[in-house]
PASEPA-46318 format. One record per residue (C-alpha): residue number from 0; z negated, y negated, x. Coordinates in nm, 3 decimals, always signed. Last residue first. Layout:
<zavexs>
<zavex pos="NUM" pz="Z" py="Y" px="X"/>
...
</zavexs>
This chain:
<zavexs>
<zavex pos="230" pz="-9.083" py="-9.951" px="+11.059"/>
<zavex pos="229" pz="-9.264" py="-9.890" px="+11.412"/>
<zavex pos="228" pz="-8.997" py="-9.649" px="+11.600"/>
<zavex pos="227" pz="-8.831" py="-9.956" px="+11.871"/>
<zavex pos="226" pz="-8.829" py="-9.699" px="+12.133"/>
<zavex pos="225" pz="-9.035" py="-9.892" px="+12.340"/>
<zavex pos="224" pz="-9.298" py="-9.984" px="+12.023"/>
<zavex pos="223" pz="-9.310" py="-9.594" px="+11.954"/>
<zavex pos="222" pz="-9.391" py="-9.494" px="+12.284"/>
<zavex pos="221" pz="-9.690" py="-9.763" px="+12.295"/>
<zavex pos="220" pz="-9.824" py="-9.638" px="+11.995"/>
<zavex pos="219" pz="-9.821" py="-9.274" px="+12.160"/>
<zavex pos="218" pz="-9.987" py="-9.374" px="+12.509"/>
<zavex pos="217" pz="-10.279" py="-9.564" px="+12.286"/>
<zavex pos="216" pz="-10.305" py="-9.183" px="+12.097"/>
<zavex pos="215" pz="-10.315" py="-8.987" px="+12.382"/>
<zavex pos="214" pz="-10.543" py="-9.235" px="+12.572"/>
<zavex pos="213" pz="-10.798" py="-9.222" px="+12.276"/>
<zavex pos="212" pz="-10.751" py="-8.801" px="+12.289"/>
<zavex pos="211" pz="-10.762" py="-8.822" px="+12.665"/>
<zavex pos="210" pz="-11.140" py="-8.987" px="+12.606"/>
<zavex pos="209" pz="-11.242" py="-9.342" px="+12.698"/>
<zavex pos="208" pz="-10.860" py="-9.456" px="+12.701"/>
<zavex pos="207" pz="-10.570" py="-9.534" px="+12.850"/>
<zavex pos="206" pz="-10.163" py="-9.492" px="+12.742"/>
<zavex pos="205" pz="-9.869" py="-9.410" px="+12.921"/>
<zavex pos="204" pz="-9.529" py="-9.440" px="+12.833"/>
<zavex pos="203" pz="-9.140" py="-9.201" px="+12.787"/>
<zavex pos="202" pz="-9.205" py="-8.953" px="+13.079"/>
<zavex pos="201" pz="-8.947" py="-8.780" px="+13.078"/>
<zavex pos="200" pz="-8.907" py="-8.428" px="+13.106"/>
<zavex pos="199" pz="-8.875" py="-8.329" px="+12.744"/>
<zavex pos="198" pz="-9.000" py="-8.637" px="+12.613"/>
<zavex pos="197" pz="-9.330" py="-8.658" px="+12.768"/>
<zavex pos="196" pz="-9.622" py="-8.876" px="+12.701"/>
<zavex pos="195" pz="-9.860" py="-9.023" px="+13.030"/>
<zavex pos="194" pz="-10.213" py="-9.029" px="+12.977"/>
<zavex pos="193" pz="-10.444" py="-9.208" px="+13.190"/>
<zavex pos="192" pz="-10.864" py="-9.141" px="+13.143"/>
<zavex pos="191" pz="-11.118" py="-9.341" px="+13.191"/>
<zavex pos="190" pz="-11.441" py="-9.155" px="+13.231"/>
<zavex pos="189" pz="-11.809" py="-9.314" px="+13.187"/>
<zavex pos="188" pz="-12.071" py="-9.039" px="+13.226"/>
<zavex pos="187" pz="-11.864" py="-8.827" px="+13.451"/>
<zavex pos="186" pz="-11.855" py="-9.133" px="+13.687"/>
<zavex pos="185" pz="-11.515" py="-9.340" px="+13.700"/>
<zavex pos="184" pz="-11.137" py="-9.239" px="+13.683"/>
<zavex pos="183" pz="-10.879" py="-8.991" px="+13.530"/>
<zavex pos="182" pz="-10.486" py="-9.015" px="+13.636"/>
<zavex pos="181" pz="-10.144" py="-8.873" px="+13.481"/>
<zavex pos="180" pz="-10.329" py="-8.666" px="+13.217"/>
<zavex pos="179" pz="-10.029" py="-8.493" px="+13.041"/>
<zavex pos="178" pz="-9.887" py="-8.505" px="+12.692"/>
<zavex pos="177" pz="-9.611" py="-8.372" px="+12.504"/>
<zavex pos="176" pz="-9.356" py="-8.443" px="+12.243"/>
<zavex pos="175" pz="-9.165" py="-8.237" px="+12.037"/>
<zavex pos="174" pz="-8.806" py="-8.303" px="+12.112"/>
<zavex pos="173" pz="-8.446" py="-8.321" px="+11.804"/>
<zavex pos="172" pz="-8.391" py="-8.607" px="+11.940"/>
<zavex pos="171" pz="-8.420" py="-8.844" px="+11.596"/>
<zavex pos="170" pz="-8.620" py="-8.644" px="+11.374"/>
<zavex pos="169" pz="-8.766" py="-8.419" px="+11.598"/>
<zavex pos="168" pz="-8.868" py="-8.744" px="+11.792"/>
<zavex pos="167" pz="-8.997" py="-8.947" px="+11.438"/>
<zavex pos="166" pz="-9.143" py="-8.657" px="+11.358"/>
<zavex pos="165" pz="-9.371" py="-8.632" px="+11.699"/>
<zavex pos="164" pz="-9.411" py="-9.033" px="+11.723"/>
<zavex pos="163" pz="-9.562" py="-9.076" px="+11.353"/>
<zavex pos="162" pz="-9.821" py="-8.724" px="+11.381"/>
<zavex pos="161" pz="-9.920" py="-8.864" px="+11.742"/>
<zavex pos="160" pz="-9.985" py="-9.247" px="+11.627"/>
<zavex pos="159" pz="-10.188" py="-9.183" px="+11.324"/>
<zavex pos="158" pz="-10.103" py="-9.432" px="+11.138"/>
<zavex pos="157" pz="-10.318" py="-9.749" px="+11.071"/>
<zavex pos="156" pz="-10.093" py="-9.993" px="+11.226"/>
<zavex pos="155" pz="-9.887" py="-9.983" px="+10.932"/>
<zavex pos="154" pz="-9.729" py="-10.354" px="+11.021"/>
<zavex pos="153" pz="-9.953" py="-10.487" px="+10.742"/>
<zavex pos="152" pz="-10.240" py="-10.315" px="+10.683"/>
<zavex pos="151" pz="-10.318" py="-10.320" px="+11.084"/>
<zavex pos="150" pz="-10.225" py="-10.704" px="+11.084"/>
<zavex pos="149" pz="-10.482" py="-10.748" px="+10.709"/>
<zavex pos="148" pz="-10.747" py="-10.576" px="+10.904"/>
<zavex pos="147" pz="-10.742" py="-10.798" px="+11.209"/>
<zavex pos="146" pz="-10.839" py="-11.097" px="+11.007"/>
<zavex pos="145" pz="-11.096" py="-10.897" px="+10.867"/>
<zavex pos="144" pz="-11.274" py="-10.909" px="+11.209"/>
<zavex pos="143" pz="-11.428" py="-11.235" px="+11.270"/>
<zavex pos="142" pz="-11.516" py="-11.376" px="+10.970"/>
<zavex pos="141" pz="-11.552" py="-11.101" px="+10.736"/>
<zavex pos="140" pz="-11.771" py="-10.949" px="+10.977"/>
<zavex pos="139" pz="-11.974" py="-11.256" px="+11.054"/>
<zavex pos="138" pz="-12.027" py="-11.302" px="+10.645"/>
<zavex pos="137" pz="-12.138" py="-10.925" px="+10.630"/>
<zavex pos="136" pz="-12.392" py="-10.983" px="+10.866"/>
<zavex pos="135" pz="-12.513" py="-11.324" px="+10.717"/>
<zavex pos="134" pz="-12.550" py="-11.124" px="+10.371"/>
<zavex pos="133" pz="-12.739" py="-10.882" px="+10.534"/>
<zavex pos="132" pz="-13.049" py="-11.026" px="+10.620"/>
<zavex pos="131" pz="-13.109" py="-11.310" px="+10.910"/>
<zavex pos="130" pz="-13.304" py="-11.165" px="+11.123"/>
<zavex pos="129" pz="-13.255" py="-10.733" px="+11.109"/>
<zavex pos="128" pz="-12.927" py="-10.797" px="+11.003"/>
<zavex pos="127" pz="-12.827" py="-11.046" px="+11.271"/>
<zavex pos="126" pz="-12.959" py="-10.803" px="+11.528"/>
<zavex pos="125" pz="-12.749" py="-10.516" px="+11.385"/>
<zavex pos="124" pz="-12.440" py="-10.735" px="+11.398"/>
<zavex pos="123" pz="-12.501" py="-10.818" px="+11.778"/>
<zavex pos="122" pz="-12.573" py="-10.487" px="+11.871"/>
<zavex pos="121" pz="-12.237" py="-10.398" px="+11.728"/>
<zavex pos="120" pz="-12.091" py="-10.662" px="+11.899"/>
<zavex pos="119" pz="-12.215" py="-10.526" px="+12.218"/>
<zavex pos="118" pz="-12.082" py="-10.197" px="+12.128"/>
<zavex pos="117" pz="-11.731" py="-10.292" px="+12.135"/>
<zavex pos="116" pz="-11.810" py="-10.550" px="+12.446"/>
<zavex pos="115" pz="-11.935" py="-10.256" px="+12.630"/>
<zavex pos="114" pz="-11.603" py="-10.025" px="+12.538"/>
<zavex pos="113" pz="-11.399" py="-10.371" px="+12.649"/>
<zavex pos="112" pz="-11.536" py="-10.417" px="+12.967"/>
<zavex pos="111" pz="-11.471" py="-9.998" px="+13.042"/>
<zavex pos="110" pz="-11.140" py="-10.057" px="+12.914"/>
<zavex pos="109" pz="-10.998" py="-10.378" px="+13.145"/>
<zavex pos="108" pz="-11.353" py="-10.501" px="+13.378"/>
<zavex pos="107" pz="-11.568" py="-10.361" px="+13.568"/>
<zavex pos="106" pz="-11.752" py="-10.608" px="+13.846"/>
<zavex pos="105" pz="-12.054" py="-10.691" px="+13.608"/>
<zavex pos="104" pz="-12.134" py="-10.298" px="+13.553"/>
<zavex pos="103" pz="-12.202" py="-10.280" px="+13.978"/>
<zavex pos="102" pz="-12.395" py="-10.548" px="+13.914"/>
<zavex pos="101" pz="-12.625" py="-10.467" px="+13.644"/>
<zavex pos="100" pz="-12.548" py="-10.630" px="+13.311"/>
<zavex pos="99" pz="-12.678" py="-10.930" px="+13.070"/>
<zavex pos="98" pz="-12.365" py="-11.021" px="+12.869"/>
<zavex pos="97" pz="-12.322" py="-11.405" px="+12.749"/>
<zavex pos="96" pz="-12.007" py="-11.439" px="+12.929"/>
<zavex pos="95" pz="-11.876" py="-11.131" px="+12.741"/>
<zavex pos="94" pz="-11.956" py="-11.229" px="+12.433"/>
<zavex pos="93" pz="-11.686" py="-11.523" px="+12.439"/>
<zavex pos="92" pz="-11.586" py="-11.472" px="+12.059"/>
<zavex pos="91" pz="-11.234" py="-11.359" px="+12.138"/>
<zavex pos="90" pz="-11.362" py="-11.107" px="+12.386"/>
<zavex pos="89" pz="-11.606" py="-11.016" px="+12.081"/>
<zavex pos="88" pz="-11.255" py="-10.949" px="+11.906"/>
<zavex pos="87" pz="-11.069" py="-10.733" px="+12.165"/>
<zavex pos="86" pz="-11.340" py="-10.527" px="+12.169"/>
<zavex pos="85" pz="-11.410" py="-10.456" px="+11.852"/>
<zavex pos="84" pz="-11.012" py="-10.361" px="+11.810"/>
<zavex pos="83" pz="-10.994" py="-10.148" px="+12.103"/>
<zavex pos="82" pz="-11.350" py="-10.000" px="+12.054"/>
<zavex pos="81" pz="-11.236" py="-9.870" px="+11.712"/>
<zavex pos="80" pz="-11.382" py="-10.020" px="+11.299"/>
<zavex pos="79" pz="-11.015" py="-10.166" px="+11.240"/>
<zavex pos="78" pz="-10.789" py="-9.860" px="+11.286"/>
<zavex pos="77" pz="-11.075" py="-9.557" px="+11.163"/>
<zavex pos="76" pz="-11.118" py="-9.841" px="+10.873"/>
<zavex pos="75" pz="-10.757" py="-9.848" px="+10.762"/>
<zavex pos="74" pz="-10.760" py="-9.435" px="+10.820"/>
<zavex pos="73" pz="-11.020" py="-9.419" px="+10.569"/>
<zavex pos="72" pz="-10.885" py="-9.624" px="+10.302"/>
<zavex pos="71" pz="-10.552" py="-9.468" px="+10.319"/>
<zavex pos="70" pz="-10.736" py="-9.073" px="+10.266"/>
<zavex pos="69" pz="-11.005" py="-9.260" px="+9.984"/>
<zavex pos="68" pz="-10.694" py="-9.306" px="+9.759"/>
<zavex pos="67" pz="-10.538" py="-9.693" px="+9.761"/>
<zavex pos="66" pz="-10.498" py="-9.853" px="+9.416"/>
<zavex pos="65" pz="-10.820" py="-10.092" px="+9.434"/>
<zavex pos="64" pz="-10.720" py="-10.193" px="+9.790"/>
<zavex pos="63" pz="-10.960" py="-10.500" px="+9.801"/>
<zavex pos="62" pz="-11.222" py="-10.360" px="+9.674"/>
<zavex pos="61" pz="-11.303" py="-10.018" px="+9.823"/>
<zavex pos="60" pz="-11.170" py="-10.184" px="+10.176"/>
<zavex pos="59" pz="-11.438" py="-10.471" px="+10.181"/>
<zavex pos="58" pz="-11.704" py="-10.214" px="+10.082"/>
<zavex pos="57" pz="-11.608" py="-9.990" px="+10.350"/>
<zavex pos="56" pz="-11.592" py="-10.279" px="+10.618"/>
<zavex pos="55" pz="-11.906" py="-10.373" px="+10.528"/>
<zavex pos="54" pz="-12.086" py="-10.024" px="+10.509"/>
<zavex pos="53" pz="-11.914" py="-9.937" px="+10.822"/>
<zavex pos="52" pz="-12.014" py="-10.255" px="+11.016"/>
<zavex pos="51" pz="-12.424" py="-10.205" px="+10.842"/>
<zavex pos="50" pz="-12.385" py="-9.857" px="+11.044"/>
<zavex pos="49" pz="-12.263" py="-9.978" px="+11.366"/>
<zavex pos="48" pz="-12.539" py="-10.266" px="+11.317"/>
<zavex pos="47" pz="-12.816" py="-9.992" px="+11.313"/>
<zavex pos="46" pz="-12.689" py="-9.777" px="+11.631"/>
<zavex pos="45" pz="-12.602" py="-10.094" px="+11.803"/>
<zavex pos="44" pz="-12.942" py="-10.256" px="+11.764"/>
<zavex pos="43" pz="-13.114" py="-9.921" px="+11.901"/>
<zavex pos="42" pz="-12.850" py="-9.962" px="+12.222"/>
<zavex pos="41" pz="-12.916" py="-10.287" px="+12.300"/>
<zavex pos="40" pz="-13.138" py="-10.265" px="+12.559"/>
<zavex pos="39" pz="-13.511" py="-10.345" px="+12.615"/>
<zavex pos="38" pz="-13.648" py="-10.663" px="+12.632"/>
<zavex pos="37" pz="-13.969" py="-10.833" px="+12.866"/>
<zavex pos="36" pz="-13.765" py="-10.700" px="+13.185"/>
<zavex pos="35" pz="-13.983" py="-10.579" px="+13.451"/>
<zavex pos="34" pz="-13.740" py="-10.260" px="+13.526"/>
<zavex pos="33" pz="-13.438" py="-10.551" px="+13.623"/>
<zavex pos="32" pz="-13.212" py="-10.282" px="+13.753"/>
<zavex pos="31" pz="-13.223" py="-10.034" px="+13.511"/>
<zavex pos="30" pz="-13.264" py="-10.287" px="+13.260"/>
<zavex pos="29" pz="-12.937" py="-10.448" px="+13.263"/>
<zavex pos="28" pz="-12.745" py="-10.093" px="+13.280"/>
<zavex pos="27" pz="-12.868" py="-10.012" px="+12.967"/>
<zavex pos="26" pz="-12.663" py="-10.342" px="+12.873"/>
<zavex pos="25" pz="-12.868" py="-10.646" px="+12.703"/>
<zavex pos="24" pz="-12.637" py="-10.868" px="+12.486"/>
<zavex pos="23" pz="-12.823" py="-10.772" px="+12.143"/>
<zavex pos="22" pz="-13.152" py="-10.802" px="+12.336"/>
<zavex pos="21" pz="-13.081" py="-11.228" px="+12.363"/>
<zavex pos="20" pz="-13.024" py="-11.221" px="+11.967"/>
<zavex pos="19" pz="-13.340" py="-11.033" px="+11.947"/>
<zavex pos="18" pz="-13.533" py="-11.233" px="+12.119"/>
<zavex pos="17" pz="-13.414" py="-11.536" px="+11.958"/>
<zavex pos="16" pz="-13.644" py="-11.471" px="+11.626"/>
<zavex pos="15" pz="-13.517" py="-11.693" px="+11.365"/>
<zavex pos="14" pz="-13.147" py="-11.667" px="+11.491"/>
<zavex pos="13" pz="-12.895" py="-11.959" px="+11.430"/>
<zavex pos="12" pz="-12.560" py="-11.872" px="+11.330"/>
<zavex pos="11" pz="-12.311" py="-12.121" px="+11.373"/>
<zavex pos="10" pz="-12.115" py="-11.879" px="+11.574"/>
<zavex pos="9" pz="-12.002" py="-12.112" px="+11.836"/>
<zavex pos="8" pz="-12.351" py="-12.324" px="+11.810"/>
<zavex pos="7" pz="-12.533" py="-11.992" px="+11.842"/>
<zavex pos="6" pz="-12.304" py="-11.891" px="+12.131"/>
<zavex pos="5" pz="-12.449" py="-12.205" px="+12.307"/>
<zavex pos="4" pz="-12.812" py="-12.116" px="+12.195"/>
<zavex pos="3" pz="-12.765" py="-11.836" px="+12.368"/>
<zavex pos="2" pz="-12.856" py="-12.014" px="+12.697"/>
<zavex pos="1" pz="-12.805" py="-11.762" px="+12.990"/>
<zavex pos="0" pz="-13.085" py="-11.775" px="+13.263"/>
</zavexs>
């Protein structure tokens, strides 16, 4: 069995009710092979903390950029509040060797690892709401992911990647830019998808994602980091 109490220590947030901190790290996939399973899945506490992240992250945003319009605002959440970005931080917070999973689940790892861990810490957040209220949610969020906010702010992360790489080309080369699925994988359920973006003939980068318009975009920021476009 996997002691939880260990990621309590790390969080320093000790649960009232510790079945619901142990459900918050149960995959679907979890209980379809273990059917005698006391808990169900995760996926009721990741609807409800998905919505106590946006309310959050909102109210974070509506005061600390007082002079931004609701169009910034919105685009600095759609950059902080993705599966990259929520994934990459429960990684950081060693979620994933507290997940429960089948075994076939247990040997993916790269985007489809990081889409679980994404709505694992969702789960998470909606199981610390439902215990511990929502001040201790909003004080995990702060904690662990505003950091990330003030690096998208920053460097202008926030852009939308296709609009920035398509006038920066006509701008500089005179190309519009195109995009092509160089390589899909997994069950029709759980796609990956590759996506490779075209300068003319030339393929410029690639870029993955759960849907060819996340891969698009990933294969997009990574065109404008090689051709040193980011200002």
């Amino acid at each position: 069995m996997i002691d939880f109490s260990l990621f309590e220590k790390k969080t320093n947030i000790f649960f009232k009710n510790k079945m619901l901190l142990e459900q918050a790290f149960i995959h679907r996939s979890y209980i379809n092979e273990n059917s005698g399973s006391r808990l169900s899945h995760n996926e009721r506490l990741e609807f409800l903390g998905d919505a106590v992240l946006e309310l959050v992250v909102t109210d974070h945003l509506y005061r600390e950029y007082p002079n931004n319009d609701e169009g910034d605002l919105t685009a600095y959440r759609s950059s902080l509040v993705n599966a990259n970005i929520i994934g990459e931080v429960a990684l950081e917070l060693g979620m994933n060797e507290y997940l429960l999973l089948s075994k076939g689940e247990a040997k993916d790892v790269g985007k489809a690892r990081s889409y679980i861990l994404a709505n694992t810490y969702e789960a998470y957040v909606g199981a610390v709401y439902l215990d511990l209220g929502y001040d201790v949610a909003s004080k995990f969020i702060s904690d662990t992911l505003f950091g990330k906010l003030k690096i998208i702010v920053e460097k202008k992360l926030w852009r939308d990647a296709k609009s920035l790489v398509q006038e920066k080309s006509q701008e500089y080369l005179n190309i519009t830019p195109s995009y092509k699925v160089v390589s899909e994988s997994g069950p029709d359920h759980d796609k990956s998808f590759t996506v490779g973006i075209f300068f003319g003939e030339e393929k410029i980068a690639t870029g993955k994602g759960k849907s060819k318009q996340e891969a698009e975009q990933e294969s997009a920021r990574n065109a404008l980091e090689i051709k040193d476009w980011l200002d």
